[in-house]
C-alpha positions in Angstrom: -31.9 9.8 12.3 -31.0 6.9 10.2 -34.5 5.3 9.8 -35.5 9.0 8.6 -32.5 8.8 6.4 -33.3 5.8 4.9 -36.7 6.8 4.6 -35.6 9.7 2.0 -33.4 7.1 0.0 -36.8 4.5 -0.6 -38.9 7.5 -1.6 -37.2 10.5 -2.6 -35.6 9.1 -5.6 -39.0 6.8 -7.0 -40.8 10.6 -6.6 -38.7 12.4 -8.6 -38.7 10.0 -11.5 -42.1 10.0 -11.8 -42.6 13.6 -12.6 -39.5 13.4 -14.8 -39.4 13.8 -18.5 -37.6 10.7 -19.9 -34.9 13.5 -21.7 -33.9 15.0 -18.3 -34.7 12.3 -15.6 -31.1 11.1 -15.7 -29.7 14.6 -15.2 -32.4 15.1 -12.6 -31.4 12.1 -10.5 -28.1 12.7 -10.6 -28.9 16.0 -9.2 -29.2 14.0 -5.8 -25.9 13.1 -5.6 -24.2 16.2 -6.3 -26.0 17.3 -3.2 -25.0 14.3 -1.6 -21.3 14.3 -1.8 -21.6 18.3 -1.6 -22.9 17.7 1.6 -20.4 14.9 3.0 -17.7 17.7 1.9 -19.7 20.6 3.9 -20.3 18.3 6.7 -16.2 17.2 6.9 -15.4 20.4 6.5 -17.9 21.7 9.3 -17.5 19.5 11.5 -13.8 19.8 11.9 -13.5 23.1 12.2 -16.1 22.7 14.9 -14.8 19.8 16.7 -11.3 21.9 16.2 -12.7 24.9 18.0 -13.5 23.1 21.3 -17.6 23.1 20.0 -19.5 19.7 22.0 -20.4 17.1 19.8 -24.1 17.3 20.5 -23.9 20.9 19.3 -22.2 20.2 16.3 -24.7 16.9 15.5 -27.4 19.3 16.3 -26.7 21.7 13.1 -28.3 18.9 10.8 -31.5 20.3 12.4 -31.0 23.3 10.4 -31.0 21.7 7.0 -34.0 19.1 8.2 -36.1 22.1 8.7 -35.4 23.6 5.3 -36.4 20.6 3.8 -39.3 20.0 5.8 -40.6 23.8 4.8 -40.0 23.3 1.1 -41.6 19.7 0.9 -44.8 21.5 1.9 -47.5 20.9 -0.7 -45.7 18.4 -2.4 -47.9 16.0 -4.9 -48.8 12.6 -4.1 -47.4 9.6 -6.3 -49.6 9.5 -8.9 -48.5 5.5 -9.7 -49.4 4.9 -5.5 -52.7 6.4 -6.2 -53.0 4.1 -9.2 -52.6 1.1 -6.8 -55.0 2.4 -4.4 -57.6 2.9 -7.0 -57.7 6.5 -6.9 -57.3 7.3 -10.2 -59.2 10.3 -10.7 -56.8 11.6 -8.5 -53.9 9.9 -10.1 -55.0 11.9 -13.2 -55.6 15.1 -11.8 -51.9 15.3 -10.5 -50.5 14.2 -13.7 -52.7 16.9 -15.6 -51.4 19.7 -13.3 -47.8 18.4 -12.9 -46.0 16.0 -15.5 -45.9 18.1 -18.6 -43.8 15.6 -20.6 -46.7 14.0 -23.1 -44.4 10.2 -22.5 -44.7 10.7 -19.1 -48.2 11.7 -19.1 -48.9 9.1 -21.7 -47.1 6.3 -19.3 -48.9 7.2 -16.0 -52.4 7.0 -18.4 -51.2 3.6 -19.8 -50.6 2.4 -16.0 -54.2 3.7 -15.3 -55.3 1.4 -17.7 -53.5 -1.5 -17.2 -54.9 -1.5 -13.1 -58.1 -0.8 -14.2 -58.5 -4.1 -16.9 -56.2 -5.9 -13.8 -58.8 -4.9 -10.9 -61.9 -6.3 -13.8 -60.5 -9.2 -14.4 -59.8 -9.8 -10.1 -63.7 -8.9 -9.9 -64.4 -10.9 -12.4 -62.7 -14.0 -11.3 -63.2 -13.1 -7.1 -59.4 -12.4 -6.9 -57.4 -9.8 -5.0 -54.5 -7.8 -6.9 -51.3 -8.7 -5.2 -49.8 -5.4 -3.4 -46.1 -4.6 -3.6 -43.9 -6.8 -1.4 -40.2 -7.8 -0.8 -41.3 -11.2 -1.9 -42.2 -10.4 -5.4 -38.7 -8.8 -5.3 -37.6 -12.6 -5.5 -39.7 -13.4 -8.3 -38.4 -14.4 -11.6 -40.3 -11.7 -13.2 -38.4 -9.2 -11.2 -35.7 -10.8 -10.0 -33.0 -9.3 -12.3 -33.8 -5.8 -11.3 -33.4 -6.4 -8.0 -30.4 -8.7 -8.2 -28.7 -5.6 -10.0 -29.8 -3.2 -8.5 -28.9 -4.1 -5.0 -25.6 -5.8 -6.0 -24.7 -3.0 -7.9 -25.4 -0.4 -4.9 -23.6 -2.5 -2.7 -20.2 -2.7 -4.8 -20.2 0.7 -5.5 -20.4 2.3 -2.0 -18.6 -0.6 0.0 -14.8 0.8 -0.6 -15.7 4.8 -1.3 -17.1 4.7 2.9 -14.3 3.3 3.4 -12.0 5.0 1.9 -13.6 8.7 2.4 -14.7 8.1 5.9 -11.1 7.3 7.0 -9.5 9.1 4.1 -6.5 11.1 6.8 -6.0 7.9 8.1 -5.5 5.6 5.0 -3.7 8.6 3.0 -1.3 8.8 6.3 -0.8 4.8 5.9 1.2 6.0 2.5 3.0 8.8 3.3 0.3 11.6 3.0 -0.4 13.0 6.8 -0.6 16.6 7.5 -4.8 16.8 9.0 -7.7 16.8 7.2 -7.0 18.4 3.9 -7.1 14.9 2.2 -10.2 14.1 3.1 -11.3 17.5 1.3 -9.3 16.3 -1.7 -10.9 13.2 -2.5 -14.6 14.5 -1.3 -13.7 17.7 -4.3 -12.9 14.9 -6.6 -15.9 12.9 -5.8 -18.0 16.0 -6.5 -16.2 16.9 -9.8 -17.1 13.1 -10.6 -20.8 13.2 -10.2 -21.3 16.7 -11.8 -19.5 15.0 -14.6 -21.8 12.1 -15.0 -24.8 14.6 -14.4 -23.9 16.2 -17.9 -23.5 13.6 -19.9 -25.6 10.6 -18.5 -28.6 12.2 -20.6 -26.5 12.5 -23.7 -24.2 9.3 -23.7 -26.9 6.8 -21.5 -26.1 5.2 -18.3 -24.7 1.9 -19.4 -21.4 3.3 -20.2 -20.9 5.6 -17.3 -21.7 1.9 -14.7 -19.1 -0.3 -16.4 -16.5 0.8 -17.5 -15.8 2.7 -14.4 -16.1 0.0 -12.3 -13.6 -2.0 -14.2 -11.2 1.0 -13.8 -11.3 1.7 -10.5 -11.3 -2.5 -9.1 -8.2 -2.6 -11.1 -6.7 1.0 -9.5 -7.4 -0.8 -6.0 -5.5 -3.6 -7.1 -2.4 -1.7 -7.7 -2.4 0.4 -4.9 -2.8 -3.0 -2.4 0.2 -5.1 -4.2 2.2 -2.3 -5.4 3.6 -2.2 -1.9 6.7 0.3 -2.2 4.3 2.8 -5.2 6.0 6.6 -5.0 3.6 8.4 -2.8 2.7 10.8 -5.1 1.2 8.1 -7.3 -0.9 6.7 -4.9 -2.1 9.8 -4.2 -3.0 10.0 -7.9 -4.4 6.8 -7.7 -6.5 7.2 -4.4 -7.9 11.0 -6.2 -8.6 8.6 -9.6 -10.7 6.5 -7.8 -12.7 8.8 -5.9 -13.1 10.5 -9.5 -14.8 7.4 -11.1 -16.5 5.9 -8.1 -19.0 8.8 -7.9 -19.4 8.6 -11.2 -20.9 5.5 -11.7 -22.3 6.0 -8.1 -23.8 8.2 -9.2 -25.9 6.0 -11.3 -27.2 4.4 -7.7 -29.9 6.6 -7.9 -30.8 6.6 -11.1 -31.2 2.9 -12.2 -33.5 2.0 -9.1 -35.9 4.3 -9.7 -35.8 3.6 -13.7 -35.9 -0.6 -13.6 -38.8 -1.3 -11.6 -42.4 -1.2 -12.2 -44.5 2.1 -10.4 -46.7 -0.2 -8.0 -42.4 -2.0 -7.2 -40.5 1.1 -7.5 -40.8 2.4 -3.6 -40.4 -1.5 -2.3 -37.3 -2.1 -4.7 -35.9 1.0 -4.1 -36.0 0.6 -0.7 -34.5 -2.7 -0.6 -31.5 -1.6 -2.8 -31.0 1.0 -0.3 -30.9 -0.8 2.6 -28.5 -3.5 0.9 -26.4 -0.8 0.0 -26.2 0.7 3.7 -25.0 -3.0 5.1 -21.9 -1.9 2.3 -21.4 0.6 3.5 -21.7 -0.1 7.5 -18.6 -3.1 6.4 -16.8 0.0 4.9 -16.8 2.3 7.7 -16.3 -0.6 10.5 -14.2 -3.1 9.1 -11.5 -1.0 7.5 -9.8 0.2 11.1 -10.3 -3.6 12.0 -8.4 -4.6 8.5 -5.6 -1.9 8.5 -4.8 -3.2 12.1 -5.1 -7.0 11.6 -4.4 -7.8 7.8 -2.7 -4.7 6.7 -3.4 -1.4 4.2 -2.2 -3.5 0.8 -4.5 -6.3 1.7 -7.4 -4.1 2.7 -7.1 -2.6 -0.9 -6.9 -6.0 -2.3 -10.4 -6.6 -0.8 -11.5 -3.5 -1.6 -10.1 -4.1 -5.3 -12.6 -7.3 -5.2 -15.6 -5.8 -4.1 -15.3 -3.1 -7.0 -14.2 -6.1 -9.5 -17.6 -8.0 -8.4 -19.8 -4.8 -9.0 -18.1 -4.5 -12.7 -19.1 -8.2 -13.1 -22.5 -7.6 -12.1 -23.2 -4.4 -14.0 -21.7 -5.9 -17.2 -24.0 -8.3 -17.0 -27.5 -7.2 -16.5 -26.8 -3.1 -16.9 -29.7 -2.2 -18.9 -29.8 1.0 -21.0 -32.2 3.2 -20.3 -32.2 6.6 -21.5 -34.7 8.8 -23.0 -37.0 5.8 -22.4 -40.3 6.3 -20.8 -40.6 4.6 -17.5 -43.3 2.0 -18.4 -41.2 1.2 -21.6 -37.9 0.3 -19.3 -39.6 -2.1 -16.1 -41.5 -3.7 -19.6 -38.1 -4.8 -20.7 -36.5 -5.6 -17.4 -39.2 -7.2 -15.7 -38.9 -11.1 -17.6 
């Protein structure tokens, strides 16, 4: 399940940029992560009313079947990458699904631009008895691409890192502050979450993604930080605090699919997508199984203190090398980004 998983986050979101027009590819992005934290909702939801109702566990792990098949039935017939095709030197084929698919004249414009930039690349390797170099985690490293994946990966990381945390344990850590009474919380901050994302969703192709990374960051390292060392905080403020956070985190999270499918170049985009991903999981694996370790050994107001850091780090990162990229075409952004 989780190399399937992880499959769908190198290659799901790559696709869907592709056949994107530049004026809605932000909103359609985001789209994934409504579903996303929709889902984590459904599935708390679901699976404690099972687990409440005596149901076994294997039953209730099971149901994901359910939605796997839906999405197995509607991917049927789905179009190949066009920019894969272009590597593979299939390009009549590469034109064929951009003719019949990507209506946007940018976007149609950019995969023909990519044509012809393989095709005088593949000349001049004929030419001078070279091989093109294929995608690989190494040119990830390289300094023309370095950037993209430094940020993209770093960024990811940050930005998921406390929300597992926090979400995944969310009875738990609200009970550490005076907030018990079953799973309700956990619903709370999920709602919040969702409410987050749909809000970035309407206005990331109206107001760009650079100011919906940031600034958020910066807010929600510094609402960590006072819920860790404001030790004896009213409880109803924390629990302002805790639904503030999961507000802005999926809103810039939301971002998480977005600029890793933008930044990197069409024969990169699957490799450096997948490679943020998978950064971004070994955030969120320290997040779900270091914070029952932390709360027991160092305490709740230092956990959030850590926590607090890794957001701070993220906001550091983004400020830095956040690109803007709205309403540009996909060729026009990993142009920019890739020095």
């Amino acid at each position: 399940m989780g190399v399937a998983i992880g499959g769908e986050y190198s290659i799901g979101g790559p696709l869907l940029s592709e056949f994107s027009p530049p004026k809605l590819r932000g909103r359609l992005l985001g789209l994934t992560l409504i579903a996303w934290y929709v889902g984590f909702m459904a599935a708390f939801i679901v699976g404690t009313l099972l687990h409440d109702a005596g149901t076994p566990w294997r039953l209730i792990l099971g149901t994901c079947a359910i939605l796997a098949l839906v999405l197995f039935l509607a991917r049927l017939g789905l179009p190949e990458s066009p920019s894969w095709l272009i590597t593979k030197g299939r390009h009549k084929e590469a034109l064929a699904i951009a003719d019949r698919y990507i209506e946007s004249p940018q976007m149609h414009d950019s995969i023909t631009g990519e044509m012809d930039l393989r095709m005088i690349q593949e000349a001049e390797a004929a030419k001078n008895g070279t091989k093109i170099k294929n995608a690989s985690f190494k040119m990830l490293f390289s300094r023309q691409y370095w950037r993209a994946t430094a940020f993209t990966a770093g960024f990811w990381f940050c930005a998921v890192t406390p929300y597992f945390a926090i979400a995944t344990f969310a009875d738990e850590v609200l009970t550490q502050f005076g907030f018990g009474g079953g799973w309700a919380g956990g619903v709370g901050l999920s709602a919040l979450a969702v409410a987050g994302v749909v809000t970035s969703v309407l206005l990331i192709d109206k107001l760009g993604r650079r100011i919906l990374t940031v600034p958020g960051q910066w807010l929600c390292a510094g609402i960590l930080l006072v819920i860790g060392v404001w030790g004896n905080a009213p409880a109803i403020l924390v629990l302002v605090l805790f639904l503030a956070f999961s507000y802005f985190n999926a809103g810039y999270t939301t971002m998480t699919q977005v600029y890793p499918a933008e930044v990197f170049p069409g024969h990169l985009r699957g490799v450096g997508m997948g490679f943020a991903a998978s950064f971004s999981r070994i955030g969120a694996a320290l997040g779900t199984f270091a914070l029952p370790w932390a709360i027991a050994n160092i305490g709740m107001g230092a956990t959030m203190v850590v926590a607090a850091a890794v957001a701070l780090l993220g906001a550091a990162l983004s400020q830095w090398l956040a690109p803007e990229t709205k309403g540009r075409t996909l060729a026009e952004i990993s142009a920019d980004f890739s020095h």
